[in-house]
N, C-alpha and C positions, 0 to 999 in steps of 0.2 A: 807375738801371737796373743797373751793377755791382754794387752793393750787393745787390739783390734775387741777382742770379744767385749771387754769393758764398754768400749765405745759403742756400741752394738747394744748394750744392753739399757747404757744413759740414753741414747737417741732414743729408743724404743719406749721406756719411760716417759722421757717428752711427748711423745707425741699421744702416747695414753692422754696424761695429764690437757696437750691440747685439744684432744678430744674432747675430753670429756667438758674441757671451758666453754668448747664450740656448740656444745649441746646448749648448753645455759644462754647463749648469744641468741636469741630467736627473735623473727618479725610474723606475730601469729597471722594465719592464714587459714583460710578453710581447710579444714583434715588432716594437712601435714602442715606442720608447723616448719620455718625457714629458719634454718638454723645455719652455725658455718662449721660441722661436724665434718660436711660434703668437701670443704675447703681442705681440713686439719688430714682427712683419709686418705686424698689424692697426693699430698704433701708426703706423705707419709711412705705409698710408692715410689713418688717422685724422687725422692733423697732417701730413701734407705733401700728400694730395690723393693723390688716383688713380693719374695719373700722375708723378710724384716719389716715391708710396709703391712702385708697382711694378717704377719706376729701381733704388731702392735697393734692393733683393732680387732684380732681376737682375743687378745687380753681386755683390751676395753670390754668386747661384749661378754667374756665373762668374768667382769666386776661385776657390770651392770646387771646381769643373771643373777649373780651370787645374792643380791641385795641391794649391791649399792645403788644410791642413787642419781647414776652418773648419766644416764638415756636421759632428752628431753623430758620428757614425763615421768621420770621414777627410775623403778628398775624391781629386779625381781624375776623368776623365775615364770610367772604368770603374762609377763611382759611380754612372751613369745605370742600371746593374743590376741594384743593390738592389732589393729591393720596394719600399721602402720612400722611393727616390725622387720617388715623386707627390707627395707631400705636399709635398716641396720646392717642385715644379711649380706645385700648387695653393697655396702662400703667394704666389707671382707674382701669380698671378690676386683671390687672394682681396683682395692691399692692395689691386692698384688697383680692384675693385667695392667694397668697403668706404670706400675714400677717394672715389669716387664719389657713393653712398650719404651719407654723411655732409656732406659737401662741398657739398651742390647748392643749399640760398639760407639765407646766414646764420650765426650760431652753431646748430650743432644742437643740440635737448634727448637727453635720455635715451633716448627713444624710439628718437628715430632713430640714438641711435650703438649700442642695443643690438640692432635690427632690421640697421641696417650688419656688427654686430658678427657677428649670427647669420647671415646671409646667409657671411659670408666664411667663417667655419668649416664648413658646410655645402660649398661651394665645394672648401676643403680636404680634407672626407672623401671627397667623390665620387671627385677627381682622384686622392687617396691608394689608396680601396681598389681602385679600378677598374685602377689599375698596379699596384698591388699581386698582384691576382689575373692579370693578364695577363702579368706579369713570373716569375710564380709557376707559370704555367702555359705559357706557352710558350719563356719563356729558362732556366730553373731546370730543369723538367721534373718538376716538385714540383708539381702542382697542389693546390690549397687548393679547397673545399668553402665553401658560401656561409654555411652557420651558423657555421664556425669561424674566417672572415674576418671574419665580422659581431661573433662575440664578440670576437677578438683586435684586429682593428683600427677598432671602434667602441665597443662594449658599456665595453670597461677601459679605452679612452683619453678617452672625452668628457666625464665627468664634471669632471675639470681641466680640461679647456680651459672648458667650462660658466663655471667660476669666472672663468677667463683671459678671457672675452668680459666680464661683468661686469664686472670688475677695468680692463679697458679702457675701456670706459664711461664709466668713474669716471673714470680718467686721463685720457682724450678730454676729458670735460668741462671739466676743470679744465685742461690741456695748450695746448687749441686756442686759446683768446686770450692766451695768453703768446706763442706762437709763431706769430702774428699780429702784436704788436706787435714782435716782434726785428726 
C-alpha cells in the first residue's frame, strides 16, 4: 500500500516538474504563446488517471500562484489576469476528463486515447477563450471581438496542439503499461 502511494506521489512530481519545462518550451505566437505544457497535462491524465492527472497540475498552478515562476510568463498571484490564464484553468480540467476518458476499463487503444485526447483540448480552448475574452473585456477594458479571438486564440494555436494530441496518443499508448507495471 505504501509503495503504491509513494508511486503516486514521484509520478505526480514528475509531471509538475514537466510542466512546468513545457511552459519554458514555446514558439511565440500572437497572444498565446505555444508551448508543450498542453502535451505534459494530457500525459498527465493519460498515465496517472483523472484524478492524480488533475493533482498534478493543480499543484503546478499553485506553485505558479504562489510566486513561482513556473507559467509561461511568470507567475504570481496576479497571474490570475492575464487572458491568457484559462487555459491554465482549463489544463486542470482537461487532465482529469482526459485521464477519465482514457482510464475507464483496461489498456485503451488509439481510439480512445485520441477521442480522450481531443475532448481535453476542446475543454482547454473553451476555458482558454472564454477568460480570455471576459478578462479582456472586463478587467483589461480592452475588449476583443469574437473573429479576432477566434483567429488569435484558436485559428494559429490548434494546429500544434492537433500534432500535440496525436503525439500523446502515441506516447499514452506505449506510456500506460510501463507505468502500470512500476
Amino acid at each position: 500500500m505504501k509503495s503504491k502511494r509513494t508511486k503516486n506521489l514521484v509520478l505526480c512530481a514528475l509531471f509538475v516538474a514537466l510542466i512546468t519545462a513545457g511552459a519554458f518550451i514555446k514558439i511565440p505566437i500572437p497572444v498565446v504563446p505555444f508551448t508543450l505544457q498542453f502535451l505534459f497535462t494530457m500525459l498527465a491524465g493519460l498515465l496517472l488517471g483523472g484524478r492524480l492527472g488533475a493533482a498534478a497540475v493543480g499543484i503546478y498552478i499553485a506553485l505558479g500562484l504562489s510566486g513561482l515562476p513556473v507559467f509561461a510568463e511568470g507567475g504570481g498571484l496576479f497571474y490570475i489576469f492575464k487572458p491568457s490564464f484559462g487555459y491554465i484553468i482549463g489544463f486542470a480540467v482537461a487532465a482529469y476528463v482526459t485521464g477519465v476518458i482514457a482510464n475507464r476499463k483496461g489498456n485503451p487503444g488509439y481510439k480512445r486515447l485520441l477521442a480522450a485526447n481531443f475532448i481535453g483540448l476542446a475543454i482547454v480552448y473553451i476555458f482558454g477563450m472564454v477568460y480570455y475574452y471576459l478578462i479582456s473585456d472586463l478587467y483589461l477594458g480592452n475588449p476583443i471581438g469574437l473573429w479576432p479571438l477566434f483567429l488569435y486564440c484558436f485559428i494559429l494555436a490548434v494546429p500544434g496542439d492537433i500534432a500535440l494530441c496525436i503525439l500523446g496518443a502515441v506516447l499514452g499508448k506505449r506510456l500506460i503499461p510501463v507505468v502500470e507495471k512500476v
